[in-house]
N, C-alpha and C positions, 0 to 999 in steps of 0.2 A: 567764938571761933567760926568762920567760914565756911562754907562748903567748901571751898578747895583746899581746905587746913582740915577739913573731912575729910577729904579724901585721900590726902596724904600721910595721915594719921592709920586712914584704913588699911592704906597700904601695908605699910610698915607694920601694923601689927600682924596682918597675914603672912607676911613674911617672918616675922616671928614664930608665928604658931606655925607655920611651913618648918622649921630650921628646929624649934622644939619637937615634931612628930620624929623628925628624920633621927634627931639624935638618939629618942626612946628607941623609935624601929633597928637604929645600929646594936643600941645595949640590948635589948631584950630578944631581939633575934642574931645574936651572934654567933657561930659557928662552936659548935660544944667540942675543943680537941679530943681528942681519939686517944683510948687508952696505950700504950708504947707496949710493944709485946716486943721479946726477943726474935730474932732472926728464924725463920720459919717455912718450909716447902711446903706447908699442905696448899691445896685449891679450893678456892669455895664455890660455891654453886653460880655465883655469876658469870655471865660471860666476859670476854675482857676487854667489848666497848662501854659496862656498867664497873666493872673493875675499876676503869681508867674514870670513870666520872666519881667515885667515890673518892678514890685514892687523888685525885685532884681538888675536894673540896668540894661538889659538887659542878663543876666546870669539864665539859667535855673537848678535849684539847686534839689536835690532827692527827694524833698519835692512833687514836681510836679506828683510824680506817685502814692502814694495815695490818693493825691488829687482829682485824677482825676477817682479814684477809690469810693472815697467817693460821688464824681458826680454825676456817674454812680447809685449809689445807690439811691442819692436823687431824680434821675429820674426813678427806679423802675427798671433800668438794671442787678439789682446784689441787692441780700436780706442779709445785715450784721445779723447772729444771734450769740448768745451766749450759745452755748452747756452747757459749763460748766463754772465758772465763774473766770472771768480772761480769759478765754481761746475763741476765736473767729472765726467764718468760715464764709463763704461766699456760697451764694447759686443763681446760675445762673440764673434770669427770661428771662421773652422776651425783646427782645431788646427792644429800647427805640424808641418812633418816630422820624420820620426825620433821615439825613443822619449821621453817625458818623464822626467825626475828627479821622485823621492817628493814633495818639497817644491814642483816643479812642479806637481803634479799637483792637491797639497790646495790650491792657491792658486785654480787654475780651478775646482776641485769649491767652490769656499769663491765665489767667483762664479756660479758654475750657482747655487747656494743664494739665493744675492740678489737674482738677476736677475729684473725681470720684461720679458716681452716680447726676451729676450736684453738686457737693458740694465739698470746699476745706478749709484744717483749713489755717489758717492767716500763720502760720509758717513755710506752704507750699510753700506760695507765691514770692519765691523769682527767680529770672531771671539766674540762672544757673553760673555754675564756673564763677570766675575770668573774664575769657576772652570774656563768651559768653555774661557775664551780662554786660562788657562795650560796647560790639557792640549793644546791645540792647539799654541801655542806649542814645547812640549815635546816631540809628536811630529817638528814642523816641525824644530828643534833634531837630534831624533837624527838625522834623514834627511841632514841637511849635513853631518854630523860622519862619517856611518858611509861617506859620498861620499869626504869626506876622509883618511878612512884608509885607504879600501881601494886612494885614489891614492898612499898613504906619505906623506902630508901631513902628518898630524898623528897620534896617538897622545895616549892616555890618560897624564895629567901623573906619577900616585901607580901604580905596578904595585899591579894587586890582592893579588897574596902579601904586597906591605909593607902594604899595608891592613888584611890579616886580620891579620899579627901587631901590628901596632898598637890594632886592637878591645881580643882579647883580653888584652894588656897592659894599656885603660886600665878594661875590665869586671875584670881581677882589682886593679888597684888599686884600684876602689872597695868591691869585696867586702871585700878583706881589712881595708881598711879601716874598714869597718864592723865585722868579727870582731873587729879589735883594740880591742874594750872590750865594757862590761856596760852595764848597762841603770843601777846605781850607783854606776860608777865611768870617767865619762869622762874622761881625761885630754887636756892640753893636746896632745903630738904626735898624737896619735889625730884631733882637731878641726884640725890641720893636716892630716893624711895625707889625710883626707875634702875638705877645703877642695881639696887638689893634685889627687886623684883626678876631681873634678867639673871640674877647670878642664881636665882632659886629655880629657873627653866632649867638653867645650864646642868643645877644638878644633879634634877630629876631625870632629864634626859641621858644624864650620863651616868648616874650612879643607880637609881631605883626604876628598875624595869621589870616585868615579870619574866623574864628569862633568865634571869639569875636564880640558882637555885641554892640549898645548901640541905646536909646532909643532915639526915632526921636520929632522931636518939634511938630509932630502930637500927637504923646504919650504918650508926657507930663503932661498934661490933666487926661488922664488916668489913669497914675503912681501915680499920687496927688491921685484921689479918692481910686485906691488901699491902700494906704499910709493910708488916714484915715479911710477905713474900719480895719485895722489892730488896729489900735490907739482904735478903737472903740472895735471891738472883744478882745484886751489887756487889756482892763479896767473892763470887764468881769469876775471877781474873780473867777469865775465857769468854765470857758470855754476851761481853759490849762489844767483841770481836766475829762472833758466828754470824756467817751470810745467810739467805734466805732460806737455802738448801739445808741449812741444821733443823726445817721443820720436821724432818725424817726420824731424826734422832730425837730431838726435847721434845717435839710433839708439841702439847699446845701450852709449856713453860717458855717459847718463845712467842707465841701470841699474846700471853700475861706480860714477859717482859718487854716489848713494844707498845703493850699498853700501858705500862708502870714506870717505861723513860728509860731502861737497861737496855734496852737491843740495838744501840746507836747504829750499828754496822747494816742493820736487816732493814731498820727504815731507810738506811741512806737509800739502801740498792732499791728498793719497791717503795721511793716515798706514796705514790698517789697523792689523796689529800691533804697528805702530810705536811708537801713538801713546800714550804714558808717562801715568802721574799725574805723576811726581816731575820728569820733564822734558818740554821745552818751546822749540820755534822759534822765537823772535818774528826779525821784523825794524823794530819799533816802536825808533823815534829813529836810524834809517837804514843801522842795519849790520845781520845775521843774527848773532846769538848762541844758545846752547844756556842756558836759562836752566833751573838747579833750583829743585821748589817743595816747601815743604813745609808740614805739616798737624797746628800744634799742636793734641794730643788732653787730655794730663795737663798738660803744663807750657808755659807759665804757666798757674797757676791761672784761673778762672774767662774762660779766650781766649772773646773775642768778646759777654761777656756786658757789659747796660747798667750805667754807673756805677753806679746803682743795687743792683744784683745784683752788682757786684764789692764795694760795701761791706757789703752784706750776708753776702756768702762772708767780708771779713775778719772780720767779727763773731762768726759762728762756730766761725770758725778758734781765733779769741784766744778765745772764750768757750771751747772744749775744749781749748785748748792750757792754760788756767789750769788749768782743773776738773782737769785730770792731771797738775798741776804740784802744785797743793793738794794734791791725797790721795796725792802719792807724797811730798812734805816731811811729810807726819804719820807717813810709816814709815820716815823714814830713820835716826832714832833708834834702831832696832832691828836695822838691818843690821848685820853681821858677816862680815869676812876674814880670820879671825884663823887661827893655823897649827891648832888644836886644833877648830877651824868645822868640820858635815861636808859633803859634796861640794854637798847639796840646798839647806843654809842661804846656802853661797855663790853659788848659782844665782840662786838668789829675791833677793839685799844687788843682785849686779849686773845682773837687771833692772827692781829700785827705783831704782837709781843711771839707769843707759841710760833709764827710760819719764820720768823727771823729765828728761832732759837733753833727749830727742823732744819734751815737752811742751813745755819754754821755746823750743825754736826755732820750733815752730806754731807758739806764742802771739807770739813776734818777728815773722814772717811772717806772720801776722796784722793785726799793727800796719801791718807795710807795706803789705799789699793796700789796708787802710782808707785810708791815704793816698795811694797810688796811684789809688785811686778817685775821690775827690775833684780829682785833679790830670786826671785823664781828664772830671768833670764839667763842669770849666771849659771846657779844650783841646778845638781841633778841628782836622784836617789836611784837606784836599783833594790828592787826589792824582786825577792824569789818568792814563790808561797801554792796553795793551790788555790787555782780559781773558783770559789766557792761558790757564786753568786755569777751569771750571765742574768742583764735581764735587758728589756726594752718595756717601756711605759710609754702610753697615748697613743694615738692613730697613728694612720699613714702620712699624713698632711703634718705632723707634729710629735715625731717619737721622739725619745731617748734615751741612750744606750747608758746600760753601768754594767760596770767589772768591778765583783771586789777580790781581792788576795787574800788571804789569809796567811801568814808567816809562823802561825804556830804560835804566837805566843799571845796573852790575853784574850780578851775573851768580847770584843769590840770591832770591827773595820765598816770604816769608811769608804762606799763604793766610789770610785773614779765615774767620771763620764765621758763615754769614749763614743770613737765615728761607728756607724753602721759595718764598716769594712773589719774593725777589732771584733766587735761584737760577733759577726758570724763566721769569724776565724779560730774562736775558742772554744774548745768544748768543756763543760761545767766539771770539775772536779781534777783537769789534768795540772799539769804541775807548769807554769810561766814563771820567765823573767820579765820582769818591766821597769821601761827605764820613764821614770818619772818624777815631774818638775813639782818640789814642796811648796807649802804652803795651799796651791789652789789646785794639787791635785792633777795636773795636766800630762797624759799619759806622750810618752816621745815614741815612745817602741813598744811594740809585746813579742818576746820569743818563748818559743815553746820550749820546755824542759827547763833543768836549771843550767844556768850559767858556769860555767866553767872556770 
């Protein structure tokens, strides 16, 4: 055997024993369910940013920063009132007795921030751009988590020692993988051993990280009663309904239920960090639902653009998908796989064969967009709904705008892409008609209220 049938050997087995740790570490550490207790009002001694992480599996979800806002209120930290109706602020008292928690603390420092005159409206409340609001987030995160364990709650899911030998297991199968060849003589297991090697990064990075946590057999216990305080607050016909101001009244049973995913209404009004691109409260067509949204970028082709410009994209499409259908059939005559080929000639036959077979499907998809466009030139939809979802993404030099609707029914929408002039005409939650081209989404109208 070779040195480079060593090293491709090497590979692959690292990757083996990489895919074999992961599988023990998923069995042996796998989340122990929580015993099911009946439906239940007592409160347990946590607060109800550690509520929300137990009752989540160990995962601290956005919910937790209203919650603990609502907390705050139920201990006289922070006065919810209602200016005007619908519409809510926050008005700073004295602090509350005893010491604050971390995550406490940034919530009223994140208030002091906003407030003017001690008072700040709800719509204020939000943790600043993109970037600033995930590192906030992310502090806000450790500080729950590091509460949590230091009550034996929870624990880190992946021990760090399996960690590091999984690194280095899936950094040496992609080295060696890489060693197992030259620069003119790539062989097939070698472009497998690389292919396994990269898919063992991917997983690691994506699945086994020490921020995942999961809930310790002390917490178990806990988890249960969280569990059926939720069952309990759910069964409350009234409860997904009460605005912010019911903190007067429930006290800190709506801090718990905004942190248990019942208080649909109380987070709409005060999301803070809550409040998602991808998700979304409505209670548009009379029930409260969690509605995901999301924000075609690449696919489909030309989303949101006028029939116009969608036929024009097909046109192009099929005009390059030919042109590189053309000039790779005038060199397919020349290609060669034959056993006596050498490694370079084979390269070059199979991506004449691959850019010809790329080219024809453009140019197929091509053809389609061309008549999808036309089919979208005819067509028009009116849809009513509320506007759930305003957003703009990228700079100045390169934004763009989505609108999604929501209609009330499932549990899915698809945001449109609209001009800068729709985008800062609508306000988030109010009720639109829109009159809009199918298939690629291309908004014609937006009016306000429903249609008549």
């Amino acid at each position: 055997m070779s040195a480079l049938d060593v090293g491709v050997a090497g590979s692959l087995a690292c990757s083996v024993a990489f895919f074999l740790l992961a599988g023990l570490l998923v069995v042996f550490r796998r989340q122990q369910p929580p015993p099911v207790l009946p439906a239940m009002s007592d409160l347990g001694p946590e607060t109800p940013a550690v509520a929300n992480l137990l009752a989540n599996g160990g995962r601290v979800t956005p919910d937790a920063v209203p919650a603990t806002l609502f907390d705050l209120a139920a201990r006289q930290a922070v006065k919810i009132e209602e200016p005007e109706q619908g519409s809510y602020a926050c008005r700073i008292q004295a602090a509350p007795s005893g010491a604050l928690k971390g995550y406490e603390s940034r919530v009223l420092d994140l208030l002091r921030k906003r407030a003017v005159g001690g008072v700040v409206p709800a719509r204020a409340l939000t943790v600043g751009p993109s970037e600033e609001a995930g590192s906030w987030m992310k502090a806000f995160r450790r500080d729950v988590v590091s509460e949590a364990a230091a009550a034996g709650k929870c624990a880190p899911r992946w021990p760090r020692q399996a960690l590091w030998v999984m690194s280095l297991l899936a950094l040496g199968a992609l080295m060696l993988s890489v060693m197992g060849g030259d620069e003119d003589n790539t062989t097939t297991p070698q472009v497998v051993a690389m292919v396994i090697a990269f898919l063992t990064i991917v997983v690691l990075s994506k699945a086994f990280t020490e921020e995942i946590q999961m809930v310790t057999p002390a917490g178990v216990q806990s988890q249960a009663r969280w569990l059926s305080l939720r069952k309990y607050l759910h069964d409350d016909e009234l409860f997904s309904s009460l605005p912010p101001t019911a903190v007067v009244t429930r006290e800190r049973y709506l801090a718990y239920g905004a942190a248990l995913g019942v208080a649909a209404a109380a987070v709409r009004a005060i999301p803070m960090g809550a409040e998602s691109d991808r998700w979304a409260w409505s209670h548009y067509g009379g029930q409260w639902r969690q509605v995901r949204v999301s924000y075609p970028n690449r696919w489909p082709p030309a989303w949101g653009s006028s029939p116009w410009q969608v036929g024009w994209t097909g046109i192009l499409m099929t005009g390059f998908g030919g042109l590189v259908v053309w000039v790779t059939t005038q060199l397919l005559p020349s290609i060669e796989f034959g056993p006596s080929t050498d490694q370079a000639t084979r390269y070059i036959s199979l991506g004449i064969v691959l850019a010809t077979f790329l080219g024809a499907v453009i140019c197929g998809l091509g053809l389609v967009v061309i008549c999808l466009g036309v089919v979208s030139l005819v067509r028009t939809e009116r849809v009513v709904g509320e506007a759930i979802r305003v957003r703009r993404f990228g700079d100045h030099d390169s934004s763009r705008y989505f609108l999604a609707v929501y209609t009330g029914q499932g549990e899915h929408v698809r945001a449109w892409s609209v001009g800068a002039g729709v985008h800062s005409s609508v306000k988030e939650y109010e009720v639109v008609t829109v009159d809009v081209g199918p298939l690629f989404g291309y908004v014609r109208s937006v009016r306000h209220g429903a249609s008549l």
